[in-house]
C-alpha positions in Angstrom: 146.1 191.3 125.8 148.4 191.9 123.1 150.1 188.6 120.6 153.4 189.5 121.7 152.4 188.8 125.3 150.8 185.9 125.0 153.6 184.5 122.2 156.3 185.4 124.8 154.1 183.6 127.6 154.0 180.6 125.3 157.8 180.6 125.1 158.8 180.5 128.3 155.9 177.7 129.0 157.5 175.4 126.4 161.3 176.2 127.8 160.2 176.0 131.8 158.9 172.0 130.3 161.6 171.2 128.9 164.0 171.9 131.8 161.0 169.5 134.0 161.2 166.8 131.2 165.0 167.0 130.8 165.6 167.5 134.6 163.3 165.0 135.6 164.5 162.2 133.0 168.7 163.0 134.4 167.2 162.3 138.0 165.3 158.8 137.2 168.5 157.8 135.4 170.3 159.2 138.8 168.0 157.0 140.7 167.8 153.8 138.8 171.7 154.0 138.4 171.9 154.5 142.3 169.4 152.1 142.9 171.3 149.2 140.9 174.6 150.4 142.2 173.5 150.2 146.0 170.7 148.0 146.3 171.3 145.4 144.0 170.0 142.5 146.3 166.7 144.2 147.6 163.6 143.9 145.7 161.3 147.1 146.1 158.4 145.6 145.4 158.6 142.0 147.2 159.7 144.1 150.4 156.5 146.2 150.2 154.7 143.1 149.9 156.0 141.9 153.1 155.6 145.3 154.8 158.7 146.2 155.3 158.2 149.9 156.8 162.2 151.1 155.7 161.2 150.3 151.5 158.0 151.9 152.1 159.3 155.3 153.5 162.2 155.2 150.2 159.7 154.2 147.4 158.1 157.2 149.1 161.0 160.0 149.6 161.6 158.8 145.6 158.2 159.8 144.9 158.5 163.1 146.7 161.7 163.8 144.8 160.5 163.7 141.5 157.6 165.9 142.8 159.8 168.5 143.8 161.3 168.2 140.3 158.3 168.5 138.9 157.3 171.7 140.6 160.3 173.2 140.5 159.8 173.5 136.6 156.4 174.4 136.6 156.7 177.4 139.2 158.3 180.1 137.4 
């Protein structure tokens, strides 16, 4: 393989994690702001504790949505 293959690889490797840092740092803030916004009187982790299915299946959809993030910026 030749440097200026590999150099260029190395490039867009360091730009496609950036745009998955940056990207995924804009959509926590998204969430914490919408979470604060919306549910200011529910407690995530006390309704977990008491089972409640609903929390469970958000905490979980927020999970999923930062993994999409994630590899989104890692595919190309």
């Amino acid at each position: 393989m030749e440097f200026s293959f590999i150099s260029a690889s190395f490039v867009n490797l360091i730009i496609n994690l950036s745009y998955t840092i940056i990207s995924l740092f804009i959509a926590v803030f998204a969430l914490v702001l919408i979470d604060k916004k919306l549910l200011k009187d529910v407690d995530i982790q006390q309704e977990l504790k008491n089972n409640n299915i609903a929390v469970a299946i958000f905490a979980s959809t927020i999970l999923i949505f930062v993994a999409i993030i994630i590899s989104f910026g890692l595919k190309s």
